[in-house]
C-alpha positions in Angstrom: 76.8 115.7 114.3 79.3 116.0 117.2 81.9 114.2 115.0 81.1 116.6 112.0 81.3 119.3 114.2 85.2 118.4 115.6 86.2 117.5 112.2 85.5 121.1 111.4 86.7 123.1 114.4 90.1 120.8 114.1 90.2 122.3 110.2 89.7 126.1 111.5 92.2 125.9 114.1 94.4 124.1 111.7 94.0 126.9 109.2 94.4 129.5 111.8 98.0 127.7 112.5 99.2 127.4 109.3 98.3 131.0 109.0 100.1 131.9 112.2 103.3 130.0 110.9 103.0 131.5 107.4 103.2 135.2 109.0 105.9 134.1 111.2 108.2 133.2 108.2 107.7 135.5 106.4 108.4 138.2 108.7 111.1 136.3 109.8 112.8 135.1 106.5 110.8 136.5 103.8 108.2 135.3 101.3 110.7 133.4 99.5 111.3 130.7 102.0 107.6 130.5 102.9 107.2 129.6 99.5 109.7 127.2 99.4 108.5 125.8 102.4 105.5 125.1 100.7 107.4 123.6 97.9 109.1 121.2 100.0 105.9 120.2 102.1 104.5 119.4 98.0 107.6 116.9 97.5 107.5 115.3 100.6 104.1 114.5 100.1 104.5 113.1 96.7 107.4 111.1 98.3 105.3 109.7 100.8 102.6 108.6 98.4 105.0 107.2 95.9 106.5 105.1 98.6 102.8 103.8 100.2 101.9 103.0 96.5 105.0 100.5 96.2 104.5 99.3 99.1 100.8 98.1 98.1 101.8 97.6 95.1 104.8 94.7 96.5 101.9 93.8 98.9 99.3 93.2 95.8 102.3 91.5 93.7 102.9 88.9 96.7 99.3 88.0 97.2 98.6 87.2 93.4 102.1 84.9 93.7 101.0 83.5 97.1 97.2 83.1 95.0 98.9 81.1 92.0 101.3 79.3 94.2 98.3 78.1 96.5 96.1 77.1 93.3 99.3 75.3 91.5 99.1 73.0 94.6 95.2 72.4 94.6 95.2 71.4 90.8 98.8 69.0 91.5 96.8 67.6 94.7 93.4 67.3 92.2 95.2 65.5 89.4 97.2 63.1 91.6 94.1 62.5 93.7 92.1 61.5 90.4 95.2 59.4 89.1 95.6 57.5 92.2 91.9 57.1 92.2 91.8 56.0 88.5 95.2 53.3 89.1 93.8 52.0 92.7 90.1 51.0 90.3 92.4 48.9 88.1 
């Protein structure tokens, strides 16, 4: 309860900053540059989740190699384990 309860007193005071700085710029600047404010906060968001889904995405890509690369060396270790085997019987 007592987390529930700071999660949502950190979202109203939040909100009453954002409102705060939303009348601040536009009495200062206008409603136009609140606006593109707004716009900007949008792209730089996108930006930032472009750039963490590449970045998982390089992570994901380097595991399966480092995956394939492991397994290639387990089989070559499994069939020159069974050949020896098989040549050291004769």
């Amino acid at each position: 309860e007592q987390q529930a309860l700071n999660s949502v007193i950190a979202k109203k005071k939040l909100e009453e900053q954002e409102k705060h700085i939303r009348e601040l710029i536009v009495w200062a600047y206008g409603v136009e540059t609140y606006q593109e404010m707004i716009m900007l906060r949008r792209q730089i968001k996108a930006k930032r989740e472009q750039a963490i889904y590449k970045q998982r995405r390089r992570q994901r890509i380097l595991m399966d190699s480092v995956v394939v690369v492991v397994g290639a060396l387990v089989m070559g270790a499994i069939v020159f384990g069974t050949v020896s085997l098989i040549q050291g019987a004769k």
